[in-house]
MIDOSE-1310 file (N, C-alpha, C; in nm, 2 decimals, decimal comma, always signed):
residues 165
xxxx	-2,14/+8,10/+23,93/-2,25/+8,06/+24,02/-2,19/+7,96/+24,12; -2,24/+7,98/+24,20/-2,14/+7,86/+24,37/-2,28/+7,81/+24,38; -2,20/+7,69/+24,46/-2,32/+7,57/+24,45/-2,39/+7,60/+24,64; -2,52/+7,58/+24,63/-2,56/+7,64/+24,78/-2,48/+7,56/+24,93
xxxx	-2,52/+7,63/+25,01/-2,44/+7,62/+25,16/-2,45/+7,46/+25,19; -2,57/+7,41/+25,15/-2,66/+7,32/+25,17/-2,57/+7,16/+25,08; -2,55/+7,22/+25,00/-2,48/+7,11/+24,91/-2,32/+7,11/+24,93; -2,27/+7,21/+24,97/-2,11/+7,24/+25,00/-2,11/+7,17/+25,09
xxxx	-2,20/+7,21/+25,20/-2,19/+7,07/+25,33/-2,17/+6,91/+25,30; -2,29/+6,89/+25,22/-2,31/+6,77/+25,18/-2,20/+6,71/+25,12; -2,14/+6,77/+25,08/-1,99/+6,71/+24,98/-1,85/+6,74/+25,09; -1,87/+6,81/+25,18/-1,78/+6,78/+25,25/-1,79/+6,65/+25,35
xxxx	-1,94/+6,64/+25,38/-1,98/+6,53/+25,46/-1,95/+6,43/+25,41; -1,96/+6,39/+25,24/-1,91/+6,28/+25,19/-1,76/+6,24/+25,18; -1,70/+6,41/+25,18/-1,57/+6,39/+25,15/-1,48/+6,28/+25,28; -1,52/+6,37/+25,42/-1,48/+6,32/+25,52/-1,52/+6,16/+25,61
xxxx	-1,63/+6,10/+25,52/-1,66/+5,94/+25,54/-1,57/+5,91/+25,48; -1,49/+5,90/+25,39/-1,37/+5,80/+25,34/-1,22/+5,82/+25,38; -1,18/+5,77/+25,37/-1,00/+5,76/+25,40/-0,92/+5,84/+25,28; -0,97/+5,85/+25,15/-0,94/+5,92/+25,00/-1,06/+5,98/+25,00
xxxx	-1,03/+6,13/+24,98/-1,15/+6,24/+24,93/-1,21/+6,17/+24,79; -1,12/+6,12/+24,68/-1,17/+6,10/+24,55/-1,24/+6,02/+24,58; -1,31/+5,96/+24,66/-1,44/+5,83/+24,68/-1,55/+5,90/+24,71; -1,54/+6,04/+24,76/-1,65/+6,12/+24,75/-1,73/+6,17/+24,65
xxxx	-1,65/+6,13/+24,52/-1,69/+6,20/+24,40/-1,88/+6,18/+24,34; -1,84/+5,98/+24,33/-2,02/+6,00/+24,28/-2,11/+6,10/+24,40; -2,13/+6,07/+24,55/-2,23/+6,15/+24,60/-2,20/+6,28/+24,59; -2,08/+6,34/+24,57/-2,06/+6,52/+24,58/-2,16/+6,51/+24,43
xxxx	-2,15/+6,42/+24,36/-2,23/+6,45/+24,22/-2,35/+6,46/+24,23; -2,37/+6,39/+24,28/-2,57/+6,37/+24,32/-2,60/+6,47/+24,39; -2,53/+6,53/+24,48/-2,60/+6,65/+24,58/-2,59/+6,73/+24,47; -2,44/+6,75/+24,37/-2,48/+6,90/+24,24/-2,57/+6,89/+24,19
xxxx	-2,61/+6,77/+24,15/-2,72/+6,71/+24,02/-2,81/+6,72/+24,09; -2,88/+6,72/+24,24/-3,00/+6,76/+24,32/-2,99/+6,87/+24,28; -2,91/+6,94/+24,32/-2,93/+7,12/+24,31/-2,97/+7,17/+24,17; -2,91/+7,12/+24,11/-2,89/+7,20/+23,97/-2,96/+7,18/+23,83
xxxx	-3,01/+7,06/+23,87/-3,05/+6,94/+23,75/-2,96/+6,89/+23,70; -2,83/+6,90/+23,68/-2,74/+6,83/+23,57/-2,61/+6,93/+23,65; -2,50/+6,84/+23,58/-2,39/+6,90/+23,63/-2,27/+7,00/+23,53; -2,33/+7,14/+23,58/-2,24/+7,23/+23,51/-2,09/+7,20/+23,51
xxxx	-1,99/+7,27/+23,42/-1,85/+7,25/+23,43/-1,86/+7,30/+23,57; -1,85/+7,44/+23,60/-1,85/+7,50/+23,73/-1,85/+7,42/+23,83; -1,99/+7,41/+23,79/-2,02/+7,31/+23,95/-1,88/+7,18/+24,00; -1,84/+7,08/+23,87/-1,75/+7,01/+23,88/-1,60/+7,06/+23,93
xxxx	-1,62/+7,18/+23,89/-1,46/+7,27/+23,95/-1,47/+7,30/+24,12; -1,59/+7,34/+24,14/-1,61/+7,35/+24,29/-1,60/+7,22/+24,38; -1,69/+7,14/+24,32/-1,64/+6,96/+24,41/-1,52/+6,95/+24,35; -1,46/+6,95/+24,27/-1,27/+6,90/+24,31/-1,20/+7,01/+24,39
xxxx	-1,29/+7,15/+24,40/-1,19/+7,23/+24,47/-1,26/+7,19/+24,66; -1,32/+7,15/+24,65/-1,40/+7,12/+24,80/-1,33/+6,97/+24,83; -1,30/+6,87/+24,76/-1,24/+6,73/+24,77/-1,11/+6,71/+24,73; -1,04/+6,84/+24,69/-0,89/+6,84/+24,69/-0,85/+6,74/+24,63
xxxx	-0,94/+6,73/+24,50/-0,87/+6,69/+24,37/-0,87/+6,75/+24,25; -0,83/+6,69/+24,13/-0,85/+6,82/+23,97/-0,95/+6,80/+23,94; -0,99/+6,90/+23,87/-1,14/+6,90/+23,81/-1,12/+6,78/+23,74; -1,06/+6,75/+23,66/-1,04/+6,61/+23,52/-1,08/+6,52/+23,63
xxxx	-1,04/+6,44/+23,74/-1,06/+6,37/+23,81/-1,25/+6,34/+23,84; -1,34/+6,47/+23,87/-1,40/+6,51/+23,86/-1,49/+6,43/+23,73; -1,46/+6,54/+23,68/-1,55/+6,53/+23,52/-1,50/+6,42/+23,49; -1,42/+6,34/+23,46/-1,40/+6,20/+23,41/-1,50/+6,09/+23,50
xxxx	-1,52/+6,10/+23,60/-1,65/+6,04/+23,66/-1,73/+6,04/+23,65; -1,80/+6,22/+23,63/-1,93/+6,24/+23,56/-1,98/+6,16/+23,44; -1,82/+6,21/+23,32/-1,87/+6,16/+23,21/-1,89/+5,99/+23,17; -1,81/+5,95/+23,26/-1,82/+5,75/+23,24/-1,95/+5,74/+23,30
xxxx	-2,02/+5,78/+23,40/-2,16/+5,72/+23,43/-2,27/+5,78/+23,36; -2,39/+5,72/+23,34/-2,49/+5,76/+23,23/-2,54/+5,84/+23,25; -2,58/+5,81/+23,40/-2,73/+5,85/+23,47/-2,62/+6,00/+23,61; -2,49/+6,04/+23,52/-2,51/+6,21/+23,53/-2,51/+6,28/+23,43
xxxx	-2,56/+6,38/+23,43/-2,62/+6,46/+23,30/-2,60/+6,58/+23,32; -2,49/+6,61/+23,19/-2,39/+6,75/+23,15/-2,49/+6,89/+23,09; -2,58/+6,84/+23,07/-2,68/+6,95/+23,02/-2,83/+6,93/+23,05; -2,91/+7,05/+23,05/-3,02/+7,05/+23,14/-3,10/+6,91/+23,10
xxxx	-3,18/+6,92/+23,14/-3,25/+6,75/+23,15/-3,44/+6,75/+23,22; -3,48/+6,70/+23,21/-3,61/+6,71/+23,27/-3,62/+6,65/+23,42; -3,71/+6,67/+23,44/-3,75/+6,63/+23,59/-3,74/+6,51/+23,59; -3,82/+6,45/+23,53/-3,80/+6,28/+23,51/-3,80/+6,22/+23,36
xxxx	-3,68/+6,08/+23,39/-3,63/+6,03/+23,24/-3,71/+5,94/+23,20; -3,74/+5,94/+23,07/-3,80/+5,75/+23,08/-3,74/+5,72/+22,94; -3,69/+5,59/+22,93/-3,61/+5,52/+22,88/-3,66/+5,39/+22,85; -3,67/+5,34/+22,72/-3,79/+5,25/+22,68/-3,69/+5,13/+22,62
xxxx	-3,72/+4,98/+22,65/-3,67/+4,89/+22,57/-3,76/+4,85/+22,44; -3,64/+4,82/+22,33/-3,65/+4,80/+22,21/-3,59/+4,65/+22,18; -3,59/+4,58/+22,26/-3,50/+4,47/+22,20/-3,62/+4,37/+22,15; -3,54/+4,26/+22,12/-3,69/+4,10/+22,10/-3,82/+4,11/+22,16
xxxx	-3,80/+4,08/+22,27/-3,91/+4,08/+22,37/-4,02/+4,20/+22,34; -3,97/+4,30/+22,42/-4,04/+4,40/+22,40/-4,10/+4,47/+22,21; -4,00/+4,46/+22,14/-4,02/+4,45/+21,99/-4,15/+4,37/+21,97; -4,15/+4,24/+21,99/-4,24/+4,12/+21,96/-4,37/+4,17/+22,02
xxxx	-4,36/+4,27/+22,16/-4,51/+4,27/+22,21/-4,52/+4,43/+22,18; -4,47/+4,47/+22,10/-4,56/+4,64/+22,07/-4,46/+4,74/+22,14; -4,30/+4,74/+22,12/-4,23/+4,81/+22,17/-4,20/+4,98/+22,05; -4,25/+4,97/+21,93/-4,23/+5,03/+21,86/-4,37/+5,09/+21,85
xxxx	-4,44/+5,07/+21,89/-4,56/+5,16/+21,92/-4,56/+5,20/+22,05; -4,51/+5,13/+22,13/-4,48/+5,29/+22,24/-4,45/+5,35/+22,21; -4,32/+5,34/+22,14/-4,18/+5,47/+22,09/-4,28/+5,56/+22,08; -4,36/+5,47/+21,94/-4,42/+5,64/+21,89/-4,54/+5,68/+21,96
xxxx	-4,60/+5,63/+22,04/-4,69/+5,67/+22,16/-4,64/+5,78/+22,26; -4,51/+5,76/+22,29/-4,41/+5,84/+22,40/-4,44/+5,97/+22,33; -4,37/+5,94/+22,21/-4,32/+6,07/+22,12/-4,45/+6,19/+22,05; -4,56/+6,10/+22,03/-4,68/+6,18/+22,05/-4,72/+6,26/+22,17
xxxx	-4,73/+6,16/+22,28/-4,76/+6,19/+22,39/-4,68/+6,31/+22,44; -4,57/+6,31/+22,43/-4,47/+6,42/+22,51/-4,44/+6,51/+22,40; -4,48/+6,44/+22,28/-4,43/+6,59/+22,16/-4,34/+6,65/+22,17; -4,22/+6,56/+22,21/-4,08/+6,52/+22,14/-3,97/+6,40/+22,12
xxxx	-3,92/+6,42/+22,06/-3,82/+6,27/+21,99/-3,76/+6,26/+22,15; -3,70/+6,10/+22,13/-3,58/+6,07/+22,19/-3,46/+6,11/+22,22; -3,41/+6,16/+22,33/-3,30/+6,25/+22,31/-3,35/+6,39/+22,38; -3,46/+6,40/+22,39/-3,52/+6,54/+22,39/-3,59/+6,57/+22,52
xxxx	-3,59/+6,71/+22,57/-3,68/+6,69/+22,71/-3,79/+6,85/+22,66; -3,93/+6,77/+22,71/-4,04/+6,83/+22,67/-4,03/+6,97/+22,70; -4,07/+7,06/+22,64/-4,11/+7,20/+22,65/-4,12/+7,24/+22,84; -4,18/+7,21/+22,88/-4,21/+7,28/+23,00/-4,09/+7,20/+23,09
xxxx	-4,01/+7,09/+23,06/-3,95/+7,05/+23,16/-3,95/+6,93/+23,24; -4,07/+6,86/+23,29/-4,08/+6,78/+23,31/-4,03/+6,65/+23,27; -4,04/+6,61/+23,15/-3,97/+6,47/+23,11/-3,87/+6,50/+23,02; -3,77/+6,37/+23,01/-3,67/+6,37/+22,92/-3,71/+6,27/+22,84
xxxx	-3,68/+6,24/+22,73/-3,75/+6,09/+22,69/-3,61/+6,11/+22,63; -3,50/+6,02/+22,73/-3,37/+5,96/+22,69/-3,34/+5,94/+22,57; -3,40/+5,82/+22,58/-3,35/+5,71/+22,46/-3,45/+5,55/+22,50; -3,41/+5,51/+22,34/-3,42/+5,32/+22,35/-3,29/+5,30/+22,37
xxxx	-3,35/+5,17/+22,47/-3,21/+5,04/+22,49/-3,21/+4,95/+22,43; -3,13/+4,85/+22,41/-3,14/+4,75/+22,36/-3,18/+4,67/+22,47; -3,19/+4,64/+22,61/-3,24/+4,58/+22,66/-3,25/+4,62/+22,84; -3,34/+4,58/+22,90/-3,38/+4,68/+23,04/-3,40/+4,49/+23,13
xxxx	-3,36/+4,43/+23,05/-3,39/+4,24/+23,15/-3,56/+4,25/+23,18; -3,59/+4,33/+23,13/-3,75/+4,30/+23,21/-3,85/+4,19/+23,09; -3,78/+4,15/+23,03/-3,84/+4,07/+22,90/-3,94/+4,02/+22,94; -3,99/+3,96/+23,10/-4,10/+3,89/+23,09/-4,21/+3,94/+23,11
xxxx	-4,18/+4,10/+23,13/-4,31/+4,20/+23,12/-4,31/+4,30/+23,02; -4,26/+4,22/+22,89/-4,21/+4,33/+22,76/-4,39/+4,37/+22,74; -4,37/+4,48/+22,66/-4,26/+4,58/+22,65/-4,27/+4,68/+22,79; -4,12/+4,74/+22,79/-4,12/+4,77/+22,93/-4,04/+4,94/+22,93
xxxx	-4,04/+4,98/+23,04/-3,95/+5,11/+23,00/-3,96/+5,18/+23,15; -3,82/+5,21/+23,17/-3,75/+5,31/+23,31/-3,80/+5,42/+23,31; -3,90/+5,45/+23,42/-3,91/+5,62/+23,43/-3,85/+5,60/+23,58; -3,75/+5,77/+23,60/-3,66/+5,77/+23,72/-3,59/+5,63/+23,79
xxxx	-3,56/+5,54/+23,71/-3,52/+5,41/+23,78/-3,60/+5,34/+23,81; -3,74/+5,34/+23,76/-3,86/+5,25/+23,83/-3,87/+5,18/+23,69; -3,93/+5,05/+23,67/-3,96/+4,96/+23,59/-4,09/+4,98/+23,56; -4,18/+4,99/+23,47/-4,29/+4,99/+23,44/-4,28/+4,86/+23,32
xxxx	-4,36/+4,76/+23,34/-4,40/+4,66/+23,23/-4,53/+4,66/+23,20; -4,54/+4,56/+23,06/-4,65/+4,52/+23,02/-4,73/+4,66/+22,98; -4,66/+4,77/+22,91/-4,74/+4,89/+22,87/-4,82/+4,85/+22,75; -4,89/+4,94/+22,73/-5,00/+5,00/+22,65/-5,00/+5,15/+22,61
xxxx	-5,04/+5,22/+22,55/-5,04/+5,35/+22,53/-5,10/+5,44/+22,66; -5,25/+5,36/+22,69/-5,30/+5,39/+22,76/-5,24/+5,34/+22,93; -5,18/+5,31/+22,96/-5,11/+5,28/+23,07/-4,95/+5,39/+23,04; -4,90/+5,39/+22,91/-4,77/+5,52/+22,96/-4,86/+5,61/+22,94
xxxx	-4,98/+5,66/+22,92/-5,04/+5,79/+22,92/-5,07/+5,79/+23,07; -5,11/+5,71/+23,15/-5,16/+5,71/+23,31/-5,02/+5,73/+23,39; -4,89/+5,68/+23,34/-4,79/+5,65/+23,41/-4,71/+5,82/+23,38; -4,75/+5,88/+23,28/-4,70/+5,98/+23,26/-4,77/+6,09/+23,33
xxxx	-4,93/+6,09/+23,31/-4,98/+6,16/+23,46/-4,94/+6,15/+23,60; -4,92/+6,03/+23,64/-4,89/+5,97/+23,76/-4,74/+6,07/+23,78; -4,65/+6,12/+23,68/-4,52/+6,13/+23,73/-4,54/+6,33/+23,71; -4,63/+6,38/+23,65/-4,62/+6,50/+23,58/-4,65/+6,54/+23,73
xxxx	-4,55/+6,69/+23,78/-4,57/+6,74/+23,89/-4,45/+6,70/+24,04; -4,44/+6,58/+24,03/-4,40/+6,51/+24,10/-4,22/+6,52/+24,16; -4,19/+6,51/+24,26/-4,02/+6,54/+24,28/-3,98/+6,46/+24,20; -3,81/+6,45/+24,11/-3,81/+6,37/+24,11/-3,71/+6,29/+24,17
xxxx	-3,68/+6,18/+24,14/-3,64/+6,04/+24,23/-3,53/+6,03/+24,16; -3,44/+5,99/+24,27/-3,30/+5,98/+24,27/-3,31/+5,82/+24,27; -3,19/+5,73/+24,22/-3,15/+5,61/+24,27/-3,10/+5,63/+24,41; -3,12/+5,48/+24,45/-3,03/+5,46/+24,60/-2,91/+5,46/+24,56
x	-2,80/+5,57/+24,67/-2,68/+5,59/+24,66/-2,60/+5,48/+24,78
């Protein structure tokens, strides 16, 4: 499978803002990871063959950063702190709120697609609105069940959201 017209541009457009093609790597990633949801081997052989470097150059990028993802993944991630803070104000009854709610564990992305429910962290800094938890890079504090049940309507449907590159 080749990656669309649309995204081969885009990775050449990055390639040619730098002085070194290999500085184009994280955005050529995010335009595959737009396309595709996650980044196939393939797809990584095509951006090093588009940026005239080796795939390992490539894929060793991918794999050092968290937030690209080697296998399919949901529309949107959320990712919940577990540490003190949040622990102390009802972080362990989200978990299992989440995992009711989406009707599957951590690590896992729900049946139809839409969410991934990552993982716990050990800590997200938002301690003074524990307990707290990342969906698509947004901060949500001071949950309740009934507030990640609103926050999870709020996101079901929805594009999702990239970090600023």
């Amino acid at each position: 499978m080749s990656l669309a017209a649309e995204t081969r541009e885009t990775i050449r457009q990055a390639r040619d803002r730098y002085p070194q093609a290999r500085s184009a790597i994280l955005p050529s990633l995010w335009a595959v990871q737009h396309e595709l949801g996650h980044l196939t081997p393939e797809a990584m052989t095509e951006v090093a063959g588009i940026l005239a470097v080796t795939p390992s150059e490539v894929q060793a990028v991918a794999t050092f950063y968290s937030m690209y993802f080697q296998k399919a993944h949901g529309r949107h991630e959320i990712i919940v702190c577990i540490n003190v803070s949040c622990s102390l104000r009802g972080a362990d009854a989200i978990v299992s709120h989440i995992e009711r709610r989406l009707g599957c564990v951590s690590g896992a992305t729900t049946a139809d697609g839409e969410f991934t429910w990552a993982s716990t962290v050990e800590c997200l800094g938002a301690c003074g609105g524990a307990p707290a938890m990342q969906v698509d890079h947004r901060f949500e504090e001071n949950l309740t069940p009934a507030r990640v049940d609103e926050i999870v309507e709020q996101e079901r449907g929805k594009p999702a959201v990239e970090p600023a590159r």
